[in-house]
C-alpha positions in Angstrom: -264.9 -7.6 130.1 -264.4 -5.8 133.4 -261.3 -8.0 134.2 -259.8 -7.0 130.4 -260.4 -3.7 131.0 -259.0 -3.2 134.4 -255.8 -6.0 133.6 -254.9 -5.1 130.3 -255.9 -1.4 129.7 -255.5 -1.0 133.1 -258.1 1.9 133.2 -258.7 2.7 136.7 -259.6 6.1 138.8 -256.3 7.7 138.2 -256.8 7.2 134.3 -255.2 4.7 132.2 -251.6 3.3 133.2 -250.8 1.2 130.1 -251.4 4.1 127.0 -252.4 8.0 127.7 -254.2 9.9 124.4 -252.9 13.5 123.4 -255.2 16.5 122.0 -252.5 15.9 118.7 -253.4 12.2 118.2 -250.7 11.0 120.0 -251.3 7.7 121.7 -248.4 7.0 123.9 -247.8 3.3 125.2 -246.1 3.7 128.4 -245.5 -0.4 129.1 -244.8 -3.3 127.2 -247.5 -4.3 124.7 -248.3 -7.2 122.8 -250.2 -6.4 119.8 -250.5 -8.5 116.8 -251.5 -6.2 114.1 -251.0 -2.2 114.1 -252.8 0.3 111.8 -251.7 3.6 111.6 -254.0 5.9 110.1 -252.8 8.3 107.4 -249.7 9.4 107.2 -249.1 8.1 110.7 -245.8 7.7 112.2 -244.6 4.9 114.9 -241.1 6.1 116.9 -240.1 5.7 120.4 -239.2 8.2 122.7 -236.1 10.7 122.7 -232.5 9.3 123.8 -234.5 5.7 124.0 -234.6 2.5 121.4 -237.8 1.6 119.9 -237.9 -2.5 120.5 -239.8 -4.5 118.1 -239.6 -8.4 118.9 -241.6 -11.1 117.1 -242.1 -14.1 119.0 -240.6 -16.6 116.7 -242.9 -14.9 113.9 -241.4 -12.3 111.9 -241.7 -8.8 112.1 -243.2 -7.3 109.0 -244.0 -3.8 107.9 -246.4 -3.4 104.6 -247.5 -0.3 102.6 -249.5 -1.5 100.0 -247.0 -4.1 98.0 -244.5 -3.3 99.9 -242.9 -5.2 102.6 -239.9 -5.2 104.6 -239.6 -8.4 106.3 -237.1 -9.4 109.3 -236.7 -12.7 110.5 -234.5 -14.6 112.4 -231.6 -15.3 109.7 -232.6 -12.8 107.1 -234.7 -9.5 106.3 -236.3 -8.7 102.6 -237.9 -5.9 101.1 -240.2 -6.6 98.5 -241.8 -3.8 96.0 -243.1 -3.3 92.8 -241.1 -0.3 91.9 -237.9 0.0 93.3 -236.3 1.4 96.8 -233.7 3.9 98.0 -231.7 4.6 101.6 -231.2 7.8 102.3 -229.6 9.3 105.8 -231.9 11.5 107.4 -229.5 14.1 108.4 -228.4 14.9 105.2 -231.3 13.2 102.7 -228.4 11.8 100.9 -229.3 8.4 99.1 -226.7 6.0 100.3 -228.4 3.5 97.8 -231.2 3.5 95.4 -232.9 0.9 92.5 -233.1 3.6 89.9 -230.5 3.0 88.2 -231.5 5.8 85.6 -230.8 8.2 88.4 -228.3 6.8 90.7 -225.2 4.2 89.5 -225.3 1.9 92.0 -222.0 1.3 93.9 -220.9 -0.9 96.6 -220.9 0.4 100.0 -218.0 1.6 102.2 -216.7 -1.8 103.7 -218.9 -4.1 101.6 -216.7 -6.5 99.2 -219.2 -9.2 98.5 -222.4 -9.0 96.9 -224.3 -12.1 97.0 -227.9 -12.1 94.9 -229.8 -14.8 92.7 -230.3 -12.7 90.1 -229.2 -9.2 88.6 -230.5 -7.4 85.8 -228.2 -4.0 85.0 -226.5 -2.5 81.9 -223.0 -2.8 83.7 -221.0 -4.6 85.8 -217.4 -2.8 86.8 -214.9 -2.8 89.3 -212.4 -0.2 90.4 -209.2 0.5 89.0 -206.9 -1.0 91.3 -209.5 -4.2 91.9 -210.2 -7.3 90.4 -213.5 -8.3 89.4 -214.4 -12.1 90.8 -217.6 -13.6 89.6 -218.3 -16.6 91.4 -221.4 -19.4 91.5 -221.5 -22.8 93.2 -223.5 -24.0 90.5 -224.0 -22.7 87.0 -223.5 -19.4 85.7 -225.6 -17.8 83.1 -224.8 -14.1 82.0 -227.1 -12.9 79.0 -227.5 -9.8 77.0 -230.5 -8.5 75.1 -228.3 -6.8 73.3 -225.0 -8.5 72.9 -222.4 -9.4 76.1 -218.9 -7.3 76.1 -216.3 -8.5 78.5 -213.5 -6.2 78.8 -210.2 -6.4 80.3 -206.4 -6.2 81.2 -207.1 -9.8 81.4 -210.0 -12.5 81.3 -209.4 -15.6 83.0 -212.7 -18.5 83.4 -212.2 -21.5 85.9 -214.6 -23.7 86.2 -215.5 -27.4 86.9 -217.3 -28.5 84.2 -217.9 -26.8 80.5 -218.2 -23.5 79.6 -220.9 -22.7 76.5 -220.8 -19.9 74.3 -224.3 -19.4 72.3 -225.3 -16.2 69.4 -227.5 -15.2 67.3 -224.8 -13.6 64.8 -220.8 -14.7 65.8 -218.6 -14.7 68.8 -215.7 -12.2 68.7 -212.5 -12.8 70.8 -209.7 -9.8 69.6 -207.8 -10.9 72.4 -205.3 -13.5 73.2 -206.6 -17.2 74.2 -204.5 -19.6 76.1 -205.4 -22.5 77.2 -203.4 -24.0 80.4 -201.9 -27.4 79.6 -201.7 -28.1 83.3 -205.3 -27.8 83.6 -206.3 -30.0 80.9 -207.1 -33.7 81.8 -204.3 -36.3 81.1 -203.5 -39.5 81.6 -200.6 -41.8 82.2 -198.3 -42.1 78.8 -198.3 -46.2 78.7 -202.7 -45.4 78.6 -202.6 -43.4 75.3 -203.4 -46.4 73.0 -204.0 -49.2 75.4 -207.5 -48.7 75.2 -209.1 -49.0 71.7 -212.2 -47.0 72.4 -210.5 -43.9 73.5 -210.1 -41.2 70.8 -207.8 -38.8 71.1 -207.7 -35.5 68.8 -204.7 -32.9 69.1 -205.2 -29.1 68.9 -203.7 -27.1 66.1 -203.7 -23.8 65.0 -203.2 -22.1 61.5 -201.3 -18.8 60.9 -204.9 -16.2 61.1 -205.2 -18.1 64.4 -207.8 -21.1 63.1 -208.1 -23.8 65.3 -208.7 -27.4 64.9 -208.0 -30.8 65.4 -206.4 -34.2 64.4 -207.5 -37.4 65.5 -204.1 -38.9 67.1 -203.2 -42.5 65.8 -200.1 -42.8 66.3 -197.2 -41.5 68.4 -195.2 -38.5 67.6 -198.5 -37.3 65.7 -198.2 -33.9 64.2 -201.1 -31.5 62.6 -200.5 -32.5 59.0 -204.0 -34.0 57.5 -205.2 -34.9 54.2 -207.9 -31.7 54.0 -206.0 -28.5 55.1 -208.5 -26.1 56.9 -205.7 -23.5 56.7 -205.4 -23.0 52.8 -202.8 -21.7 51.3 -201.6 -20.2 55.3 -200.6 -23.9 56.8 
């Protein structure tokens, strides 16, 4: 005990050389410490000293700071903050929230120089972007954008690319009051001498009616055209 006290703490006849203790509760570590666990006491704050860096290292462990539920995390290739409620940023010289999770209060908005916001999951009322910006939505896997409410997309112009098929589900109808075009050069062809070589292929052609009804005709033959023997446009063929 002896050896700890006089290595470690090195407490010796001039006092103690590692930490000194202030009539105001200040303990003051005046060396490099390794501590494992640290608990301030009530309303406590940890800080360095003026015009110097505070350095917190974890030796291949990560650094984590907890108040009740919540954490803030830092590792070697990313930090979290985990709470039950919500957070905010807010610059200490002015006590401006640079960002916040209430939503109710503060509209959340991209920081200055950020262009890319990468998450799992979101959950908001509204996704925008600027008026001289586009707004690019992209997943490596599968996307899945739902609405308790209903899903409005809005804009100059709407345009989905992706790999495999896109699904459209609703409770009541879907509603397109725009213009849809579908890109012939993006559509899966073959070569011409294929179309009817191979018996077990069906091929259907796309047709529209005059209100803008789609739907198709199994092709048989060449030089097929959209007439069929029940007319799904009435009298508007």
């Amino acid at each position: 005990i002896t050896l700890v006290i006089w290595a470690v703490i090195r407490i010796g006849p001039n006092g103690c050389d590692s930490m000194e203790f202030h009539e105001s509760g200040l303990l003051r570590v005046k060396q490099v410490s390794d501590m494992g666990v640290i608990h301030p006491l009530y309303k406590s704050t940890v800080g360095g000293r003026r015009n110097e860096d505070l350095v917190i290292t974890g030796n291949n462990q990560p650094i984590v700071f907890q108040q009740g539920t919540t954490k803030l995390s830092v590792e070697k290739d990313k930090t979290s903050i985990t709470s039950d409620i919500g957070m905010e940023f807010v610059d200490p010289r002015t006590q401006n929230t640079l960002f916040s999770t209430d939503y109710e209060t503060h509209e959340f908005h991209l920081p200055n120089g950020v262009k890319i916001l990468n998450v799992q999951k979101a959950s908001t009322e509204r996704i925008t972007s600027n008026a001289t910006s586009d707004l690019n939505i992209k997943v490596d896997g599968r996307a899945i954008v739902r609405g308790n409410e209903g899903v409005f997309i809005t804009g100059k112009t709407i345009e989905f690319r992706m790999g495999g098929n896109m699904e459209l589900k609703a409770e009541n109808s879907i509603i397109l009051n725009g213009t849809v075009m579908v890109s012939p050069s993006r559509l899966p062809s073959s070569a011409y001498g294929e179309q009817f070589s191979n018996s077990n292929w069906l091929r259907f052609k796309l047709c529209m009616c005059a209100d803008g009804t789609l739907f198709k005709v199994q092709v048989t033959g060449h030089n097929m055209g959209c007439q069929t023997s029940v007319n799904p446009c009435g009298a508007t063929h």
